[in-house]
TIZA-582531 format. One record per atom (N, C-alpha, C): residue number from 1; residue in three letters; x, y, z. Coordinates in steps of 0.05 Angstrom, whole numbers. Layout:
<r><n>NUM</n><res>Ala</res><c1>X</c1><c2>Y</c2><c3>Z</c3></r>
...
***
This chain:
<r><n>1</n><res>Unk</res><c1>4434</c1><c2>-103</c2><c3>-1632</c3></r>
<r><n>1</n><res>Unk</res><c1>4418</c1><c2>-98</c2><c3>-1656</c3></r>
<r><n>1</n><res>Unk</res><c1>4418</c1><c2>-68</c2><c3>-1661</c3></r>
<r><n>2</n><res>Unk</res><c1>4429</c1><c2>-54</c2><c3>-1681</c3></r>
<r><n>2</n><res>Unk</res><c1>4415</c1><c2>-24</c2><c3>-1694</c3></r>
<r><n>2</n><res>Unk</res><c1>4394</c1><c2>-24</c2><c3>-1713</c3></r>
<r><n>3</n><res>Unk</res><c1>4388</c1><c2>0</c2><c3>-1693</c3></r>
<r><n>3</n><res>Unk</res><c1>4362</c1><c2>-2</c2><c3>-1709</c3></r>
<r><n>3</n><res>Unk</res><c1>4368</c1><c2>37</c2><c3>-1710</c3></r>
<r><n>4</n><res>Unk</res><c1>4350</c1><c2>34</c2><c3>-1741</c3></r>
<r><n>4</n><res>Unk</res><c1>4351</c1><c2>69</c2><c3>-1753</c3></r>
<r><n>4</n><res>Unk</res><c1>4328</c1><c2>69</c2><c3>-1746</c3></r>
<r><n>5</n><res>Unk</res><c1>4325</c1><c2>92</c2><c3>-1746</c3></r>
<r><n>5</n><res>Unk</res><c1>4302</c1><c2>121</c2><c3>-1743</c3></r>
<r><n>5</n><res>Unk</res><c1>4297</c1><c2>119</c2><c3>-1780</c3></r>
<r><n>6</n><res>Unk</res><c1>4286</c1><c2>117</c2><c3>-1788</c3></r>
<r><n>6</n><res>Unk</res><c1>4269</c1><c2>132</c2><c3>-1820</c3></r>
<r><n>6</n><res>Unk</res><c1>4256</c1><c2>158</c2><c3>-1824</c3></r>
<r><n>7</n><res>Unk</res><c1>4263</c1><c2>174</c2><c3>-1840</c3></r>
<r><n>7</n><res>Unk</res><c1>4239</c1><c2>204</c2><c3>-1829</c3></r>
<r><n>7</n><res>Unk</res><c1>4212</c1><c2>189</c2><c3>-1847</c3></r>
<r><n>8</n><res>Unk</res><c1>4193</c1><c2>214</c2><c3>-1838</c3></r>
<r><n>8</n><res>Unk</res><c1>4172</c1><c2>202</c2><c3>-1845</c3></r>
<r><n>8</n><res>Unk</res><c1>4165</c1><c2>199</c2><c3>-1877</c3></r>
<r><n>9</n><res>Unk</res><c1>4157</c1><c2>195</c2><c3>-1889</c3></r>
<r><n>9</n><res>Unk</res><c1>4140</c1><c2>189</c2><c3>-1913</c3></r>
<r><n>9</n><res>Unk</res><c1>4135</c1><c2>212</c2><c3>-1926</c3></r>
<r><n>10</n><res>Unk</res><c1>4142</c1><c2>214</c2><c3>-1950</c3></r>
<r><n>10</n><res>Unk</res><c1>4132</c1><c2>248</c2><c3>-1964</c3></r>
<r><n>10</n><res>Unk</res><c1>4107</c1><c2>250</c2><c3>-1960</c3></r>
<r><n>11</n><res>Unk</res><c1>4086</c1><c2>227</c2><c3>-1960</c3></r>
<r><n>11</n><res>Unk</res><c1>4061</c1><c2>226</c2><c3>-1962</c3></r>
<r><n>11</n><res>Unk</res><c1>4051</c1><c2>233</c2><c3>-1939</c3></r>
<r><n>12</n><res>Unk</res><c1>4060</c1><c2>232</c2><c3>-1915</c3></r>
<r><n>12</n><res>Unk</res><c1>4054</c1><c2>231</c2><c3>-1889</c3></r>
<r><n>12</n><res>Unk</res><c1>4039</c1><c2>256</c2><c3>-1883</c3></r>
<r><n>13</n><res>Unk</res><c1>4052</c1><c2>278</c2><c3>-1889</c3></r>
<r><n>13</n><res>Unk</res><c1>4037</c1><c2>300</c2><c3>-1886</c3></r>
<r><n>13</n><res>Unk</res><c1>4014</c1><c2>308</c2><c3>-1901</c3></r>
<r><n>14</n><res>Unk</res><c1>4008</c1><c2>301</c2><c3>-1921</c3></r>
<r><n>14</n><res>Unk</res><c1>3983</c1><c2>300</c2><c3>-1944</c3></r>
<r><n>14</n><res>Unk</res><c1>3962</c1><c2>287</c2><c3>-1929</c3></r>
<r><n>15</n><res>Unk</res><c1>3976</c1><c2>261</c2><c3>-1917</c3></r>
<r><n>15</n><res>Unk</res><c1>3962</c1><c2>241</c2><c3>-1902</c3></r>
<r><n>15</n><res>Unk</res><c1>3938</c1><c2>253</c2><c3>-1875</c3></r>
<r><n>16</n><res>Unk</res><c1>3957</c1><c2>272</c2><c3>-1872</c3></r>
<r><n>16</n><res>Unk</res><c1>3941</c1><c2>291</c2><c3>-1836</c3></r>
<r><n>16</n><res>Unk</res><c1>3921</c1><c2>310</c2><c3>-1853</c3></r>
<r><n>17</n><res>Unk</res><c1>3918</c1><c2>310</c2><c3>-1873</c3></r>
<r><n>17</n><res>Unk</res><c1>3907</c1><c2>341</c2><c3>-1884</c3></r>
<r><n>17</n><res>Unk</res><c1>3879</c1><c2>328</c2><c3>-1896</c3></r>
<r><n>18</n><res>Unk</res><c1>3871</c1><c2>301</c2><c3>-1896</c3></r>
<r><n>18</n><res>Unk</res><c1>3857</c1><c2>292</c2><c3>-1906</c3></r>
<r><n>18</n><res>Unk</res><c1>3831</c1><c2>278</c2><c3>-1881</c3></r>
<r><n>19</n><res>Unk</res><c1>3810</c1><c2>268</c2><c3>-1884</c3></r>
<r><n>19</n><res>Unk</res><c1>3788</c1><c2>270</c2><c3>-1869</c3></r>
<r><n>19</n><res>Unk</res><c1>3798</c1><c2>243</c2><c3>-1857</c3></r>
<r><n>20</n><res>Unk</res><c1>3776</c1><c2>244</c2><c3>-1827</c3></r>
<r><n>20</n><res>Unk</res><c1>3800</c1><c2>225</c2><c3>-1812</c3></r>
<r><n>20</n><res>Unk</res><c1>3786</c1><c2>198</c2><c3>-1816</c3></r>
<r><n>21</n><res>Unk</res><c1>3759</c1><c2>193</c2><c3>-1829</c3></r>
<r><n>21</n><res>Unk</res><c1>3740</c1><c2>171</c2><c3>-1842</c3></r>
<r><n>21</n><res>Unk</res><c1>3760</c1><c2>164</c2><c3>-1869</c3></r>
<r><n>22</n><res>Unk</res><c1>3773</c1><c2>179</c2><c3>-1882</c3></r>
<r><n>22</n><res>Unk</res><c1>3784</c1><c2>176</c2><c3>-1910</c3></r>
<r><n>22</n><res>Unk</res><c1>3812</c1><c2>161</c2><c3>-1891</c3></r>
<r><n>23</n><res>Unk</res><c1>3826</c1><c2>169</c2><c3>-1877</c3></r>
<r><n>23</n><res>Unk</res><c1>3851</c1><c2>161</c2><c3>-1869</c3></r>
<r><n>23</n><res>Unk</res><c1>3841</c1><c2>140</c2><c3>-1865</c3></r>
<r><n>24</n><res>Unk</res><c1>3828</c1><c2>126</c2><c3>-1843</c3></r>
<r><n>24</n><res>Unk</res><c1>3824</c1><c2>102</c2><c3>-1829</c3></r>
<r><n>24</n><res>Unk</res><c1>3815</c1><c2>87</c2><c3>-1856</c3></r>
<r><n>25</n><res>Unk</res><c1>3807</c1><c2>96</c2><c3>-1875</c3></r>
<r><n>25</n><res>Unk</res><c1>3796</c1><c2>85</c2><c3>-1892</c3></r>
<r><n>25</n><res>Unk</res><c1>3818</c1><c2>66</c2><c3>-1909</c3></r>
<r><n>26</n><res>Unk</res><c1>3842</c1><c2>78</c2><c3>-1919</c3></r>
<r><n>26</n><res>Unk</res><c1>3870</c1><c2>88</c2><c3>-1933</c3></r>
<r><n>26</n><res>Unk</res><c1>3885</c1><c2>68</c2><c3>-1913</c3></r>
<r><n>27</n><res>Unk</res><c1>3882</c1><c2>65</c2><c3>-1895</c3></r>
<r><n>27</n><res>Unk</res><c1>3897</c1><c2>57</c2><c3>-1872</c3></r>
<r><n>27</n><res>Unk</res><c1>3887</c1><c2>22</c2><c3>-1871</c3></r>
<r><n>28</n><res>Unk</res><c1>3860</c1><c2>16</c2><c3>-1877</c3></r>
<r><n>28</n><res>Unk</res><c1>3852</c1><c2>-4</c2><c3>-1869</c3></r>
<r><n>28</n><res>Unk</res><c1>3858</c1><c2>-17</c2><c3>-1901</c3></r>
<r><n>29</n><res>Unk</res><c1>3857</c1><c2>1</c2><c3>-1920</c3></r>
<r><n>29</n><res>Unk</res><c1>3860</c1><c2>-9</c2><c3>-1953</c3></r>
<r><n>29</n><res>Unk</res><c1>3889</c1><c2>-25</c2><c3>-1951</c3></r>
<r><n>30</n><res>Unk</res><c1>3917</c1><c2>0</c2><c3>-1942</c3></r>
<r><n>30</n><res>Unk</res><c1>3940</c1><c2>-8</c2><c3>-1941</c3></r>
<r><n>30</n><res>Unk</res><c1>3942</c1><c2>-34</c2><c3>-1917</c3></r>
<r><n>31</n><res>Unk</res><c1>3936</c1><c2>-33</c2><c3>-1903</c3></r>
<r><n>31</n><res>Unk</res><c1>3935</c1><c2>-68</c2><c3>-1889</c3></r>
<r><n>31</n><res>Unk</res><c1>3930</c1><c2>-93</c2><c3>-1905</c3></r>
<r><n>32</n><res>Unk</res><c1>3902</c1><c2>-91</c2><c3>-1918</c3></r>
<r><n>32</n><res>Unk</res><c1>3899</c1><c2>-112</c2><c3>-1943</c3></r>
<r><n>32</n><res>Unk</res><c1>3925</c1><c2>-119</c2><c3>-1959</c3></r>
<r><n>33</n><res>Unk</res><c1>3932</c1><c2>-91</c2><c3>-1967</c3></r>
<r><n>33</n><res>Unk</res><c1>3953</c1><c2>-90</c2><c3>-1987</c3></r>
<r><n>33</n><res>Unk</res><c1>3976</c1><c2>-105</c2><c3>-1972</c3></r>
<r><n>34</n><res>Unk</res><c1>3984</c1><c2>-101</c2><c3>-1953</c3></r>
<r><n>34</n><res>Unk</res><c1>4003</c1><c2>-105</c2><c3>-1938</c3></r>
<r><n>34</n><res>Unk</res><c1>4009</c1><c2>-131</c2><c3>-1935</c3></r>
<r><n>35</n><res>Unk</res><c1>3984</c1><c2>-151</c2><c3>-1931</c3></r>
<r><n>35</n><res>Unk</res><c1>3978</c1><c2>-173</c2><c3>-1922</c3></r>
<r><n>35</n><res>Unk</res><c1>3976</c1><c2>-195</c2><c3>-1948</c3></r>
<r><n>36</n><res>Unk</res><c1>3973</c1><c2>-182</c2><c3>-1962</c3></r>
<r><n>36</n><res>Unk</res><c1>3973</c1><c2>-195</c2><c3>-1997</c3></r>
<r><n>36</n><res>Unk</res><c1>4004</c1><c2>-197</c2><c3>-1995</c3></r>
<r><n>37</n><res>Unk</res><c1>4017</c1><c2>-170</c2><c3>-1996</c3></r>
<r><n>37</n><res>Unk</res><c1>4043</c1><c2>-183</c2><c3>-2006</c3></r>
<r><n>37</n><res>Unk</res><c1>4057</c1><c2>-197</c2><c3>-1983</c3></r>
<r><n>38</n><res>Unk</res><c1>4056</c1><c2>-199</c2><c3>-1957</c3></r>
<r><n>38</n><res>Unk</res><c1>4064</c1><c2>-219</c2><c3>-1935</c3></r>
<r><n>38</n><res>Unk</res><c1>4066</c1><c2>-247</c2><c3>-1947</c3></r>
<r><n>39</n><res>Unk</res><c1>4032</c1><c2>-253</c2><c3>-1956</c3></r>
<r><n>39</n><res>Unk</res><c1>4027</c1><c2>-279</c2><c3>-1969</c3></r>
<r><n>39</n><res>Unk</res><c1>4040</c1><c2>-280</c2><c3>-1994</c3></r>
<r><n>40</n><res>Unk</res><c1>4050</c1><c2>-275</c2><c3>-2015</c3></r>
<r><n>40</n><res>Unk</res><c1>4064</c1><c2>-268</c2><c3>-2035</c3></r>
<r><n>40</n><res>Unk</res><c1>4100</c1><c2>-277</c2><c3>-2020</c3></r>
<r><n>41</n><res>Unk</res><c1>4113</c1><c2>-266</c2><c3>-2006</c3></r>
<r><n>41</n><res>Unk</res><c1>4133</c1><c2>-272</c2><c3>-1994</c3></r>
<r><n>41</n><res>Unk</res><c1>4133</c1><c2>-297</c2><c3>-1987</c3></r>
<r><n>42</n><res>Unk</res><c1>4108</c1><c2>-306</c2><c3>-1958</c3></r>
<r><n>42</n><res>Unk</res><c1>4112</c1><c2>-332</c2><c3>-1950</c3></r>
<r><n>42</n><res>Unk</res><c1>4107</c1><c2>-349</c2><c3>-1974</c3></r>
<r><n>43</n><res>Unk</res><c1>4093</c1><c2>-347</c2><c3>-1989</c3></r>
<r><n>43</n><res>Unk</res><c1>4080</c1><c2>-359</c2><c3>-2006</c3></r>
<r><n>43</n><res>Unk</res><c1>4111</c1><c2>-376</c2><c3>-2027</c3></r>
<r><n>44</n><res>Unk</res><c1>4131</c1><c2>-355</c2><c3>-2029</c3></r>
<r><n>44</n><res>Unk</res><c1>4157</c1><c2>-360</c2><c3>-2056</c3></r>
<r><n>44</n><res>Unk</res><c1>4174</c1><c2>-367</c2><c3>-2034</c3></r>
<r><n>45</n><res>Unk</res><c1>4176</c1><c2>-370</c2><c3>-2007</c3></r>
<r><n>45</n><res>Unk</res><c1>4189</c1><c2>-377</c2><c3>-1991</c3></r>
<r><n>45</n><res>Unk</res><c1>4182</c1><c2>-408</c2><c3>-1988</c3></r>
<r><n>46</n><res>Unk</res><c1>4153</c1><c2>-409</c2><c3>-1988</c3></r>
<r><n>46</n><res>Unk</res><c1>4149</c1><c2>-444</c2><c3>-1978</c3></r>
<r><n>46</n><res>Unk</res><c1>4152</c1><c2>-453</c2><c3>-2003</c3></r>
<r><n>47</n><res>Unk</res><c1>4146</c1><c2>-444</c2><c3>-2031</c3></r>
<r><n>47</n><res>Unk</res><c1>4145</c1><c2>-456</c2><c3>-2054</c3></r>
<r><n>47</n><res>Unk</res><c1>4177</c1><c2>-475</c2><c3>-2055</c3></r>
<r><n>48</n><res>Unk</res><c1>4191</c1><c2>-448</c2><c3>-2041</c3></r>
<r><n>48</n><res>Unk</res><c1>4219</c1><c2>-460</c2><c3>-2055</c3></r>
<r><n>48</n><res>Unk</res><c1>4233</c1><c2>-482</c2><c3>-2029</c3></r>
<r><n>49</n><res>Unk</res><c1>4219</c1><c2>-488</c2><c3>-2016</c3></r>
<r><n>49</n><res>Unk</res><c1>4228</c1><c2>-502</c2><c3>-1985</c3></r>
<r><n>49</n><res>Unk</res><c1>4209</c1><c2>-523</c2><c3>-1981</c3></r>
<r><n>50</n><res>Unk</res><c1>4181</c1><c2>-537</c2><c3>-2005</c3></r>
<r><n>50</n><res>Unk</res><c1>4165</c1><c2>-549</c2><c3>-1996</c3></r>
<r><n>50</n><res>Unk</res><c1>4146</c1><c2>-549</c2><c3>-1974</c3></r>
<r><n>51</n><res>Unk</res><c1>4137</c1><c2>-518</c2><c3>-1974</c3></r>
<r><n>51</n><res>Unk</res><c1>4127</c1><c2>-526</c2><c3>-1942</c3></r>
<r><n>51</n><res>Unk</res><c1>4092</c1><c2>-525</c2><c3>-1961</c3></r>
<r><n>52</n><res>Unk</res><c1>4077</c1><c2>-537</c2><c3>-1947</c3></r>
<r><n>52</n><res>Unk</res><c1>4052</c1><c2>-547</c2><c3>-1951</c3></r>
<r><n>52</n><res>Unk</res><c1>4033</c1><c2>-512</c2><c3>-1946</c3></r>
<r><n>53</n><res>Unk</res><c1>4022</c1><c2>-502</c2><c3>-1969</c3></r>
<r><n>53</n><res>Unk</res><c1>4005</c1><c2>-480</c2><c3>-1967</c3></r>
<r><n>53</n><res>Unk</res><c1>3982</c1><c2>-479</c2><c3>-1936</c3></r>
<r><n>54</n><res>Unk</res><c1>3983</c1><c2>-495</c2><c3>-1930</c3></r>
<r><n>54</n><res>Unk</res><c1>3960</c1><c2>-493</c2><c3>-1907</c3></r>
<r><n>54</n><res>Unk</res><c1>3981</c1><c2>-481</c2><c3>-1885</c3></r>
<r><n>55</n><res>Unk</res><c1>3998</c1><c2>-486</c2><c3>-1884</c3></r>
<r><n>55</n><res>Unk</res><c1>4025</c1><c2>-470</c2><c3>-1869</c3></r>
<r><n>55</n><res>Unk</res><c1>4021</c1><c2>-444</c2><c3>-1877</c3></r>
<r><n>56</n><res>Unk</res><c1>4031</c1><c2>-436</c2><c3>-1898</c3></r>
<r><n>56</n><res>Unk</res><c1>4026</c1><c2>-411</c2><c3>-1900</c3></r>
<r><n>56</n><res>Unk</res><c1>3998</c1><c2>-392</c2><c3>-1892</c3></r>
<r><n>57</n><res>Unk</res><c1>3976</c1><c2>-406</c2><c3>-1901</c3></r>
<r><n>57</n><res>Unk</res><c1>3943</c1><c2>-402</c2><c3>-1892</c3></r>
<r><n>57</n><res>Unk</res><c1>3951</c1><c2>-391</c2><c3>-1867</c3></r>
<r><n>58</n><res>Unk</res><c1>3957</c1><c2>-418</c2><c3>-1847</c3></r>
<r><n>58</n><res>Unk</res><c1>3958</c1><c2>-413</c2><c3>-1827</c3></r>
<r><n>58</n><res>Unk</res><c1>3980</c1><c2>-394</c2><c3>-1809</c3></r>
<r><n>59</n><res>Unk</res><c1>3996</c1><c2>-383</c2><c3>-1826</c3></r>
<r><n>59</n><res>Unk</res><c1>4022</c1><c2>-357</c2><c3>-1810</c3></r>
<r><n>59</n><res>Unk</res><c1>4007</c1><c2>-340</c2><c3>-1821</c3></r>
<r><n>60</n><res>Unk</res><c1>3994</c1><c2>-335</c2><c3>-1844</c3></r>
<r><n>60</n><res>Unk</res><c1>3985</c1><c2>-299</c2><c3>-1845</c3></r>
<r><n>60</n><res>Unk</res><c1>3952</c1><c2>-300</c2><c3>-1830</c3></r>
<r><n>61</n><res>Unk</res><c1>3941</c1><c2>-323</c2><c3>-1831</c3></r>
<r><n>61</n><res>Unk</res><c1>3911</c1><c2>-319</c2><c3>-1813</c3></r>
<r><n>61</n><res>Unk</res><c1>3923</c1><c2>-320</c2><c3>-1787</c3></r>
<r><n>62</n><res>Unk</res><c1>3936</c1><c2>-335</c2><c3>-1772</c3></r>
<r><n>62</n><res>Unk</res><c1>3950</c1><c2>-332</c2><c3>-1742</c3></r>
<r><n>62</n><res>Unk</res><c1>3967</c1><c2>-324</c2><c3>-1738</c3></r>
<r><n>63</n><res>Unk</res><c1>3986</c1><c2>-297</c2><c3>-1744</c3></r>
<r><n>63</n><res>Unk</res><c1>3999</c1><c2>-282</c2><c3>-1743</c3></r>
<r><n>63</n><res>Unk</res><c1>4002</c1><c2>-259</c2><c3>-1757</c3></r>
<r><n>64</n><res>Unk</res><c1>3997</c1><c2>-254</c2><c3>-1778</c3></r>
<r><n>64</n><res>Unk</res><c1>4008</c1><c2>-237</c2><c3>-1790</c3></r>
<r><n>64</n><res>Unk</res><c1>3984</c1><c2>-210</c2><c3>-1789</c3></r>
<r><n>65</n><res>Unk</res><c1>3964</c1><c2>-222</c2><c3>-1787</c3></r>
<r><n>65</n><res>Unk</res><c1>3939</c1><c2>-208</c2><c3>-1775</c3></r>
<r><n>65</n><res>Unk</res><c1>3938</c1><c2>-192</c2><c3>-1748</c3></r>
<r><n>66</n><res>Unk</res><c1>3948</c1><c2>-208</c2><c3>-1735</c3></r>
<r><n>66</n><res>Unk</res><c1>3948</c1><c2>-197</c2><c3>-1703</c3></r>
<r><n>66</n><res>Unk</res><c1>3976</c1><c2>-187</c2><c3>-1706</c3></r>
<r><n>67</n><res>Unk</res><c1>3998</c1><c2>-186</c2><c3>-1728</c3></r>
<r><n>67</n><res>Unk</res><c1>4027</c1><c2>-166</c2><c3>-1725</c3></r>
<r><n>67</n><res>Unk</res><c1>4013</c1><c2>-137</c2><c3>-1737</c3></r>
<r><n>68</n><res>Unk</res><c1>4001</c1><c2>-139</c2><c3>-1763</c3></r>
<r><n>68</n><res>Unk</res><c1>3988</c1><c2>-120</c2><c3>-1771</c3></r>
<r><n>68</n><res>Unk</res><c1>3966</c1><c2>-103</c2><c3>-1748</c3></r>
<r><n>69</n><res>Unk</res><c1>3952</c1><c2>-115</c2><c3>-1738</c3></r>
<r><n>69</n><res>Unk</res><c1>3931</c1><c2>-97</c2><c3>-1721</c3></r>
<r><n>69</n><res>Unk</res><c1>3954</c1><c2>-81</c2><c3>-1693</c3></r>
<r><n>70</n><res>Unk</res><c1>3969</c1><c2>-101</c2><c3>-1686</c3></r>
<r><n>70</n><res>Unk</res><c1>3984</c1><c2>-94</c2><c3>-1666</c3></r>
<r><n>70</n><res>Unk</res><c1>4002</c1><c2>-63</c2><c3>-1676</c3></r>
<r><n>71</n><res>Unk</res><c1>4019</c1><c2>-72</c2><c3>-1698</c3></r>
<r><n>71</n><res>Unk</res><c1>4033</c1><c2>-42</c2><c3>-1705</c3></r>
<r><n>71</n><res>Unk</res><c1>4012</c1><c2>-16</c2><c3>-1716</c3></r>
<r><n>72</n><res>Unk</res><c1>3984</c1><c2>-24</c2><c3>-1726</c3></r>
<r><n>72</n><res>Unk</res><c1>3958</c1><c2>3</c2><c3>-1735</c3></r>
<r><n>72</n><res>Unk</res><c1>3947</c1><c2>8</c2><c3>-1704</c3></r>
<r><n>73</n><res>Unk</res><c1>3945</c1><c2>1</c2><c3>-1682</c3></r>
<r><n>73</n><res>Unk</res><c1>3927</c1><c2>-7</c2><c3>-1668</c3></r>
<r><n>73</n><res>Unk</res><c1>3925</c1><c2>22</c2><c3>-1657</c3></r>
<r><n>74</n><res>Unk</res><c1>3945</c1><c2>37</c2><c3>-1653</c3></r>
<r><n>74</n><res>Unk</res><c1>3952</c1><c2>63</c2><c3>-1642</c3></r>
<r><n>74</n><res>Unk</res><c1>3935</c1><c2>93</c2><c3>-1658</c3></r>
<r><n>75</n><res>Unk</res><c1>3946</c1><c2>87</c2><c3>-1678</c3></r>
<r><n>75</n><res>Unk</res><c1>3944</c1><c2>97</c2><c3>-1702</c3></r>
<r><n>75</n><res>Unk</res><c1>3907</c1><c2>97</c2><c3>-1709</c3></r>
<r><n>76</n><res>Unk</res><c1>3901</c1><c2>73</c2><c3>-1714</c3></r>
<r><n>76</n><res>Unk</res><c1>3872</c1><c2>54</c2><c3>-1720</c3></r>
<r><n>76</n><res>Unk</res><c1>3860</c1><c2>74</c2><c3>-1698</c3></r>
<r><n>77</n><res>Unk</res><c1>3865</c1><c2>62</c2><c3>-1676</c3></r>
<r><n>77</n><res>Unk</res><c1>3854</c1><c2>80</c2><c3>-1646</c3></r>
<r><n>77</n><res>Unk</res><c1>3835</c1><c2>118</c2><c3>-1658</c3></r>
<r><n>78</n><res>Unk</res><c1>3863</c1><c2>128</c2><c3>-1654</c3></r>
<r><n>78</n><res>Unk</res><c1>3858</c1><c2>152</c2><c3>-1654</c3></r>
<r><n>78</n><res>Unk</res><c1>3835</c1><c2>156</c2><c3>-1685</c3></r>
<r><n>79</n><res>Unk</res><c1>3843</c1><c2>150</c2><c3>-1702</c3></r>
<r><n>79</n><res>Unk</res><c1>3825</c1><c2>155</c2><c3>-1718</c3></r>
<r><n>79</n><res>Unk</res><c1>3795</c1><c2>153</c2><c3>-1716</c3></r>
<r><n>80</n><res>Unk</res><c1>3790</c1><c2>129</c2><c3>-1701</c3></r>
<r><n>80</n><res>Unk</res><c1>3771</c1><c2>119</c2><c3>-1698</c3></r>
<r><n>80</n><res>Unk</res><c1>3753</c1><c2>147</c2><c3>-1680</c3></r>
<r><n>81</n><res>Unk</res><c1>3777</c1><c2>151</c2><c3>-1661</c3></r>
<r><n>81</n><res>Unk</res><c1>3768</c1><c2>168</c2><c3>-1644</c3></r>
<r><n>81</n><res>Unk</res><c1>3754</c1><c2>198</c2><c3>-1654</c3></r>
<r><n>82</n><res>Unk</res><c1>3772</c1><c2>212</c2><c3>-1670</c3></r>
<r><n>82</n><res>Unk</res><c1>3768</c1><c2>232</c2><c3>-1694</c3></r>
<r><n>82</n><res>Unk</res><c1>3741</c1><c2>223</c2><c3>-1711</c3></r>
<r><n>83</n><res>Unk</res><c1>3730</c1><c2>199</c2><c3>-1714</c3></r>
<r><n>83</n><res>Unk</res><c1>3707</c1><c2>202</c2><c3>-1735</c3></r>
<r><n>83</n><res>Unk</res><c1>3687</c1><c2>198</c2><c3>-1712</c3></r>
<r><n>84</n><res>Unk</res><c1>3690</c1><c2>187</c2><c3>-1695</c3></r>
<r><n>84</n><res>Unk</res><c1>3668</c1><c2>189</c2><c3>-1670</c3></r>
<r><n>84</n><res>Unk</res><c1>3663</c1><c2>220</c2><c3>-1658</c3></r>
<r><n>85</n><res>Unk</res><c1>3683</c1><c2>231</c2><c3>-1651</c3></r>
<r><n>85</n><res>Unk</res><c1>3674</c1><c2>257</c2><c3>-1644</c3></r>
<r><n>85</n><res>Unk</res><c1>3667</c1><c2>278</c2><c3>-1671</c3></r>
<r><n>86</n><res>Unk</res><c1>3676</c1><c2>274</c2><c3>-1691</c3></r>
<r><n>86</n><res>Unk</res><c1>3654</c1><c2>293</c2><c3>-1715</c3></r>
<r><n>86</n><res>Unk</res><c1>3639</c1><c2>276</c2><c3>-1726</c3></r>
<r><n>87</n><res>Unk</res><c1>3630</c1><c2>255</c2><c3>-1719</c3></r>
<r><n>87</n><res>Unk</res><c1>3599</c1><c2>237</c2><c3>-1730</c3></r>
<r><n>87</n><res>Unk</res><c1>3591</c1><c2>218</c2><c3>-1703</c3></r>
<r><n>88</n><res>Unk</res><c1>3583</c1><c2>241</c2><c3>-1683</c3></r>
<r><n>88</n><res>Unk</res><c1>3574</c1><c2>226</c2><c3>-1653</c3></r>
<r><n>88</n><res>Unk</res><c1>3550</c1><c2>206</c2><c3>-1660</c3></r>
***
C-alpha cells in the first residue's frame, strides 16, 4: 500500500494563532460536519444497494464516532490541555 504525506492545510497555520477554547471549539464543529457527510455517503451507498437505514444508524453511531474521536483524540487532548492551564 502507498501512502502520501499531504502538506498541511493553508488554514493550518491561522489555525495555531487562534485561542485554544476557539480551536477545540472549530475542531469539535468540523467533526459534526464530518460525520454529516459520512452519513450522506453511507446513506447514497445503501440507497443504491438496498441496505435498510438502521444499518447505516448503526455504522456512523458504532463506528464512525469512535474513527472520528480516535483520529482528534491527540489533537482534542492537547487542546483541552491548553484551556485548562489558562482557565485553571
Amino acid at each position: 500500500m502507498n501512502v502520501q504525506m499531504r502538506p498541511a492545510p493553508p488554514n493550518a497555520e491561522s489555525e495555531s494563532s487562534l485561542d485554544p477554547r476557539e480551536r477545540l471549539e472549530r475542531l469539535h464543529r468540523d467533526m459534526r460536519e464530518t460525520k454529516a457527510e459520512l452519513r450522506d455517503v453511507l446513506e447514497r451507498l445503501a440507497n443504491k444497494h438496498g441496505i435498510p437505514q438502521r444499518d447505516v444508524t448503526y455504522a456512523i453511531d458504532g463506528y464512525a464516532d469512535d474513527m472520528l474521536s480516535d483520529l482528534v483524540y491527540g489533537v482534542e487532548r492537547d487542546l483541552e490541555q491548553h484551556c485548562e492551564e489558562e482557565h485553571p
